[in-house]
C-alpha positions as CSV (number, residue, x, y, z in Angstrom):
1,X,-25.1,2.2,10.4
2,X,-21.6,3.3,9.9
3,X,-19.5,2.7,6.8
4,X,-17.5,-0.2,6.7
5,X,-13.9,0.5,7.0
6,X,-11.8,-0.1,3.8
7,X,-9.4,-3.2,4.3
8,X,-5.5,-3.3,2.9
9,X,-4.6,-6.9,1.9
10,X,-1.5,-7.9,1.6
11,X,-1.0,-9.2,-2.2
12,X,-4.6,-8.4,-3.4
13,X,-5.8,-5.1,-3.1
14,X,-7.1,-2.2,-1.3
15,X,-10.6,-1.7,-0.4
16,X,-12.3,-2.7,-3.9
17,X,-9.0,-2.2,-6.0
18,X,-7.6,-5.4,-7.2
19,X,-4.4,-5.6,-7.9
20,X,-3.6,-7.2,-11.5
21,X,-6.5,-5.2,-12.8
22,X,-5.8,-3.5,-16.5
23,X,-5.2,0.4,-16.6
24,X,-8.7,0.9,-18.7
25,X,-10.4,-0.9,-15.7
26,X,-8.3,1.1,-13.3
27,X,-9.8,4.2,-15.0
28,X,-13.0,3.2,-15.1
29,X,-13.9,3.4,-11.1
30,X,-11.0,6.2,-10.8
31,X,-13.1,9.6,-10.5
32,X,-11.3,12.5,-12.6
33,X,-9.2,14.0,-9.2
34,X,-6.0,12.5,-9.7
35,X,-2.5,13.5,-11.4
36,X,-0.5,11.2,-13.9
37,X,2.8,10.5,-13.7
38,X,4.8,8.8,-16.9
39,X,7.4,7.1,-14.9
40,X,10.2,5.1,-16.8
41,X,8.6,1.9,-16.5
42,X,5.6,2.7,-15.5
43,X,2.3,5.1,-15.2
44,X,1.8,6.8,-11.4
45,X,-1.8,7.7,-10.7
46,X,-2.0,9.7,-7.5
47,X,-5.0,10.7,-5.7
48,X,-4.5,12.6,-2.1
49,X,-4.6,9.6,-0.2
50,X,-3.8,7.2,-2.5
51,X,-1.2,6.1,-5.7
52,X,-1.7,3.1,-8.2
53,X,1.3,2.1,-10.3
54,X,0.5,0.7,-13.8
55,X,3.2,-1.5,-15.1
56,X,4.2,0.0,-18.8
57,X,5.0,-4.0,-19.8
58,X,1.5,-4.9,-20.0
59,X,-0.4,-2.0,-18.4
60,X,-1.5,-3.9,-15.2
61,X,-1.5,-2.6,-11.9
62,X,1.2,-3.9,-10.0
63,X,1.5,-1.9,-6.8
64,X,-0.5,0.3,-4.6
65,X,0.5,2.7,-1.7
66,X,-1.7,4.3,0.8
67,X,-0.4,7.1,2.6
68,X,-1.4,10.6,4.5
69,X,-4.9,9.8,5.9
70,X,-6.1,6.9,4.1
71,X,-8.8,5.6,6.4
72,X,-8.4,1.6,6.1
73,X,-7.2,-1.1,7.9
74,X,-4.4,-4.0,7.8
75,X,-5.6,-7.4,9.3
76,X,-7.8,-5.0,11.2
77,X,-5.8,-3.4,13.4
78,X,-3.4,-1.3,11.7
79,X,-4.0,2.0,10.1
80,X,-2.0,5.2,9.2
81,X,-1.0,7.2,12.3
82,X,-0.9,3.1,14.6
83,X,2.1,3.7,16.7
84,X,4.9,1.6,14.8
85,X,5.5,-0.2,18.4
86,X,2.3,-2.3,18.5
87,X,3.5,-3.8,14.9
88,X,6.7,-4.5,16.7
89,X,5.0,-6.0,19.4
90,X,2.9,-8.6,17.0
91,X,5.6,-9.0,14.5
92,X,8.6,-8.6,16.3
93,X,10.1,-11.9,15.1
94,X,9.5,-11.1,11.1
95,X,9.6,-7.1,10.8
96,X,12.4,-6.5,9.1
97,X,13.7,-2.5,8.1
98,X,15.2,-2.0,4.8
99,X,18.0,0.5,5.6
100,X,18.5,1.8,1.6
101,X,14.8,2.2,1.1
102,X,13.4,2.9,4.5
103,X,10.6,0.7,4.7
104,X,9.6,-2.4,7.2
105,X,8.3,-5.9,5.9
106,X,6.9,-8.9,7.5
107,X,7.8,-12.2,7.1
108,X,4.4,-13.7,7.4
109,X,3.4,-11.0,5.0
110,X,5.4,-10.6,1.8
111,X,3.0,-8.8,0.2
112,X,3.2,-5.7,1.9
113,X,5.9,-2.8,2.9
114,X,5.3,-0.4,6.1
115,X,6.7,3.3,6.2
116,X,6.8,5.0,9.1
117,X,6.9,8.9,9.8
118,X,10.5,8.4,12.2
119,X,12.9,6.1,12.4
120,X,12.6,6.5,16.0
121,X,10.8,3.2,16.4
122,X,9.7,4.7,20.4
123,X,7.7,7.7,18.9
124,X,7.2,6.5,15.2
125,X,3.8,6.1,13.5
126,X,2.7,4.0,10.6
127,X,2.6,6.7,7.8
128,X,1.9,4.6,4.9
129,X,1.5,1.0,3.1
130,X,3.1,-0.4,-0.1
131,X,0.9,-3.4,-1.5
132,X,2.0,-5.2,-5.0
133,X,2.1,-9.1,-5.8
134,X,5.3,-11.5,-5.3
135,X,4.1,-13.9,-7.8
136,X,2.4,-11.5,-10.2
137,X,0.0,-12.5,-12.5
138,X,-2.6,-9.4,-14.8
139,X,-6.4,-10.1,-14.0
């Protein structure tokens, strides 16, 4: 039987991280391969594929961005290395590209931010996903 493919949702979590969940729970189903950052306002935990960002102000995490080859899903269908033109093709009427911090969002999707590898949009891949909370509230 093959593995079940991890799922990125927009607002709530990747795979089984939760988003709002307190750093000690964080670190609990974190294994020990993973670097710490001490950002300004908050604590970077970066694994190869995959950083968590624990909000200093009341050490929840807030945001969660999956990069390089993450192996997991967005409604499905997209996945690090989907050519950026078949999220233009579904989402052409909400994708919007944020020129100061280079990343894409979707309208139906607040939740979530989309880097690509190019700004070529006819040759550029999905290289990563930026997940966090509009309306934040800590588990």
């Amino acid at each position: 039987m093959d593995k079940e493919i991890p799922t990125i949702r927009a607002g709530q979590g990747v795979d089984s991280y939760e988003l709002g969940w307190h750093k000690d729970k964080l670190l609990t189903v974190l294994d020990q391969d993973y670097t710490l950052t001490d950002a300004l306002d908050c604590l970077i935990y970066d694994k190869p594929n995959i950083r968590f960002f624990v909000a200093k102000c009341d050490m929840t995490l807030h945001s969660i961005y999956v990069y390089n080859n993450f192996i997991g899903r967005f409604l499905d269908k997209y996945e690090i290395n989907t050519p950026f033109q078949h999220l233009e093709k579904d989402f052409s009427s909400t994708l919007e590209y944020d020129e100061m911090d280079s990343y894409y969002s979707l309208g139906d999707y607040p939740d979530i931010l989309i880097y690509t590898d190019s700004r070529n949009e006819n040759v550029a891949n999905i290289s990563g996903f930026q997940i966090f909370k509009m309306d934040f509230t800590p588990l």
